[in-house]
C-alpha positions in Angstrom: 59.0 -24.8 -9.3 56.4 -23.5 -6.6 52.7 -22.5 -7.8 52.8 -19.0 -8.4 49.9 -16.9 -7.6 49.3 -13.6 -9.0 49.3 -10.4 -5.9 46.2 -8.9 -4.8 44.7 -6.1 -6.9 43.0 -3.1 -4.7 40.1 -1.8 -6.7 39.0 1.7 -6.4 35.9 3.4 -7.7 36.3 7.1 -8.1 32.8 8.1 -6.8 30.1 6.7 -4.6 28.1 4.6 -6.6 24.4 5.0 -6.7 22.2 1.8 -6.5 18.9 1.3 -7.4 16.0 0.8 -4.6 13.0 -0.5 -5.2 11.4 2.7 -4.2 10.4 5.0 -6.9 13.3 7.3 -7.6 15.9 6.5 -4.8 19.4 5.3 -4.9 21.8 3.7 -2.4 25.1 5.3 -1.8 27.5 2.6 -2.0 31.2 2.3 -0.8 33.2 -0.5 -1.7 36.0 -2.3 -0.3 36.5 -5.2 -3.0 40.2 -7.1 -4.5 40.9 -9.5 -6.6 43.6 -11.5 -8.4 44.2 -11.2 -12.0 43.7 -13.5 -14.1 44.8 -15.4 -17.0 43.6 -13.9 -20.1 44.8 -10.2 -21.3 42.4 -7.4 -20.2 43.9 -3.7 -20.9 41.5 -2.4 -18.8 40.5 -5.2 -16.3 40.0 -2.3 -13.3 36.9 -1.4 -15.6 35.5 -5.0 -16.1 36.1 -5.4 -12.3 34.4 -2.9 -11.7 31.1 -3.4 -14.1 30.6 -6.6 -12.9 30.6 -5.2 -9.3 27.8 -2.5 -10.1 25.8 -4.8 -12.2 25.2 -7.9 -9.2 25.1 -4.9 -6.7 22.3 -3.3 -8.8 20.5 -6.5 -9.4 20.0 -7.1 -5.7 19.6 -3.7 -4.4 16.9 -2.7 -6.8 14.7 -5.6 -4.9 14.7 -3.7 -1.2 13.1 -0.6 -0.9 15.3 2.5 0.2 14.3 2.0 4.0 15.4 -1.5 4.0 19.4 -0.3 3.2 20.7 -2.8 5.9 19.3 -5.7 5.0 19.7 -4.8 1.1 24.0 -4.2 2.0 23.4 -7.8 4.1 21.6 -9.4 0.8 24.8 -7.6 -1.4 28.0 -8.4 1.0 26.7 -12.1 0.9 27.8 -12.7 -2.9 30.4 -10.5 -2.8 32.1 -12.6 -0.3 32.3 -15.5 -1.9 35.8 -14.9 -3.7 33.9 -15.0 -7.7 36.0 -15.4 -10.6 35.0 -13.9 -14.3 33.9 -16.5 -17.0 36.4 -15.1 -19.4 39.2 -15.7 -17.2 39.9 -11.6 -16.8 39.9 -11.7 -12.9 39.5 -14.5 -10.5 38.8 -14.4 -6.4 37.2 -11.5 -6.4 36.2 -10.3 -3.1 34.9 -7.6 -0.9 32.2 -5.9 0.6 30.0 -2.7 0.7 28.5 -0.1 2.9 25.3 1.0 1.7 23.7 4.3 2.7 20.0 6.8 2.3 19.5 9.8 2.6 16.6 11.7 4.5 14.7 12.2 1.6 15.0 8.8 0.1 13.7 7.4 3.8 11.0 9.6 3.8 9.9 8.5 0.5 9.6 4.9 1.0 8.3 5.2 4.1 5.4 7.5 1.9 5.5 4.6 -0.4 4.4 2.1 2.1 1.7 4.7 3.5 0.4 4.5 -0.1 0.6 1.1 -0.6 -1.2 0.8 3.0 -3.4 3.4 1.9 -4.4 1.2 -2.0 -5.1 -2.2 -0.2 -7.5 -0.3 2.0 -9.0 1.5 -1.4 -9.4 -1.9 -2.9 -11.0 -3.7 0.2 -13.3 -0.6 0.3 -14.4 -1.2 -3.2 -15.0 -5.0 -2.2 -17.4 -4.1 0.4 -19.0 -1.4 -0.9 -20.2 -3.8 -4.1 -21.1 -6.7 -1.9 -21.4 -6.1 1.1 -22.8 -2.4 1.7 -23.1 -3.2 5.3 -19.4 -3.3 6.0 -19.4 0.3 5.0 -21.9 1.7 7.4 -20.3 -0.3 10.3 -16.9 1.3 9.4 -18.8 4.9 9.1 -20.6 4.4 12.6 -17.0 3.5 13.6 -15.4 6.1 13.3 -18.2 8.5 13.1 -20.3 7.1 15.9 -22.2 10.4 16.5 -23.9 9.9 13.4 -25.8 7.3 15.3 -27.7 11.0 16.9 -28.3 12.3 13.9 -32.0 12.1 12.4 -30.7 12.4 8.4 -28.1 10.0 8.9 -30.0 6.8 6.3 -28.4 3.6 6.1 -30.2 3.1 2.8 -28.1 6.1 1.4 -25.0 3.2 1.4 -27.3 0.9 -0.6 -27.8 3.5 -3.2 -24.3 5.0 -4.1 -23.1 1.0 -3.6 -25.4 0.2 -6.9 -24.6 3.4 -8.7 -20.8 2.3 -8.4 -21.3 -1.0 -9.0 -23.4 0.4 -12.5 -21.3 2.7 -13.5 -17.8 0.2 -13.1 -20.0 -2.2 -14.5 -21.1 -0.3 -17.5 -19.4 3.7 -17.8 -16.2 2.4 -17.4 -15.4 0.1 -19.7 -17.2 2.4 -22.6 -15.5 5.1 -21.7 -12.1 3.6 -21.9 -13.1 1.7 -25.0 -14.1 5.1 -26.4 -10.6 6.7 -25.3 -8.8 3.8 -27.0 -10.6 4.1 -30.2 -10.1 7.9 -30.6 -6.7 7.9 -29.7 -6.1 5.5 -32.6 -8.4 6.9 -35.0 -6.9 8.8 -37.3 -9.5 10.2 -40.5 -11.7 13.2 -39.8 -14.4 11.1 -41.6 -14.2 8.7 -38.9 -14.1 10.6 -36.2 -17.1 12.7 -37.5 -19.3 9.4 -38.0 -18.6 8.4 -34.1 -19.1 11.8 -33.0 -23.0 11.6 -35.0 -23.4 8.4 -33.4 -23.1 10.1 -29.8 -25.0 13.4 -31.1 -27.7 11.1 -32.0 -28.1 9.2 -28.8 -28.2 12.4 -26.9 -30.8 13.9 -28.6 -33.3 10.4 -29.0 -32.1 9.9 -25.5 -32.3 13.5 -23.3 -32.7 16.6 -25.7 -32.5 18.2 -22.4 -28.9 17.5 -22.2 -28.1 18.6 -25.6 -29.3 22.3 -25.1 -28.0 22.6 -21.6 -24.5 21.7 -23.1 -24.7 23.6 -26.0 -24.6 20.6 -28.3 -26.2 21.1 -32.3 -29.3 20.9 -32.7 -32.1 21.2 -36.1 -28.9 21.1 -38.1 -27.7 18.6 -41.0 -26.4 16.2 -38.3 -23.8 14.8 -41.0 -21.7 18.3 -41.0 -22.1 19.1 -37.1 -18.6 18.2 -36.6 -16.9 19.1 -39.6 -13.8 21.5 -38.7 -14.7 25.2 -38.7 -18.2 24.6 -37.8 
């Protein structure tokens, strides 16, 4: 008796599928040309397995490119789907196809913006780098694109040497409180607690810079252990 194989199966997907891009809230339209044979084992609804396995490699591999990169994304997706794949659980074998992958304008424009941003970071951080160790950097990249700053009598190189160790202090120091301090009352959650930090600060302000304590308003000459209580 001659091998019988089973016909080619068509598959259809009623609507363009969206895929994934790497880029922050853009898909991929994708078309799909795909077949396959079916396979041994009973599936009622083997169109649908098809079908899911289809979307999930395709949104695997198209979530790595970014949504100006659709050609070489569809390249990176026709690749495997070429290659005739049969399901572990025997549903469908040879499976087959390809796709055409697709942006629109907007989704162009916004990876394009992403990669301006990303350009736009790495400078931020290599800024950052210079300003802390090498304040010299800066004034080199001002004079560069300022250059007529070089003819004006205000213009003080030592003025990048300054705002370099003020940064570096208050990363160094402000920061890290500040965030700590964040942290702490976001998981605070007694009023007695959150009373006793809120002395602690009172009390530093006032030992430290009364100054500061009337231009803000803060209390002052009162029982520092009900300043905070509600109402008051």
């Amino acid at each position: 008796m001659a091998w019988f194989r089973r016909p080619w199966v068509k598959l259809t997907f009623p609507d363009i599928v969206l895929l994934p891009s790497k880029t922050r809230g853009v898909h991929f339209e994708a078309i799909f040309d795909i077949k396959y044979r079916p396979g041994s084992a009973s599936q009622l609804s083997r169109d649908s397995c098809v079908r899911r396995d289809v979307r999930s490699l395709s949104c695997n591999i198209a979530s790595q490119w970014q949504a100006d990169e659709a050609s070489a994304a569809q390249d990176a997706i026709n690749v495997e789907l070429g290659g005739y794949a049969s399901c572990p659980h025997g549903f469908y074998k040879d499976l087959v196809g390809s796709v055409e992958l697709s942006v629109d304008r907007d989704g162009l424009n916004a990876a394009l913006q992403e990669r301006a941003d990303q350009v736009r970071f790495e400078r931020l951080k290599w800024l950052r780098e210079a300003l802390y160790y090498d304040p010299s950097l800066l004034v080199i990249d001002h004079l560069e694109r300022h250059p007529e700053t070089l003819l004006n009598a205000d213009f003080k190189v030592d003025n990048f040497w300054k705002f370099s160790n003020r940064l570096r202090s208050a990363e160094k120091w402000w920061s890290p409180l500040m965030a700590a301090w964040t942290e702490l009352a976001a998981k605070t959650q007694s009023q007695q607690a959150i009373e006793q930090c809120m002395r602690v600060l009172l009390d530093a302000i006032l030992r430290l810079d009364a100054r500061l304590a009337a231009e803000h308003k803060l209390p002052t000459g009162v029982d520092k252990s009900t300043a905070y209580n509600s109402g008051d």
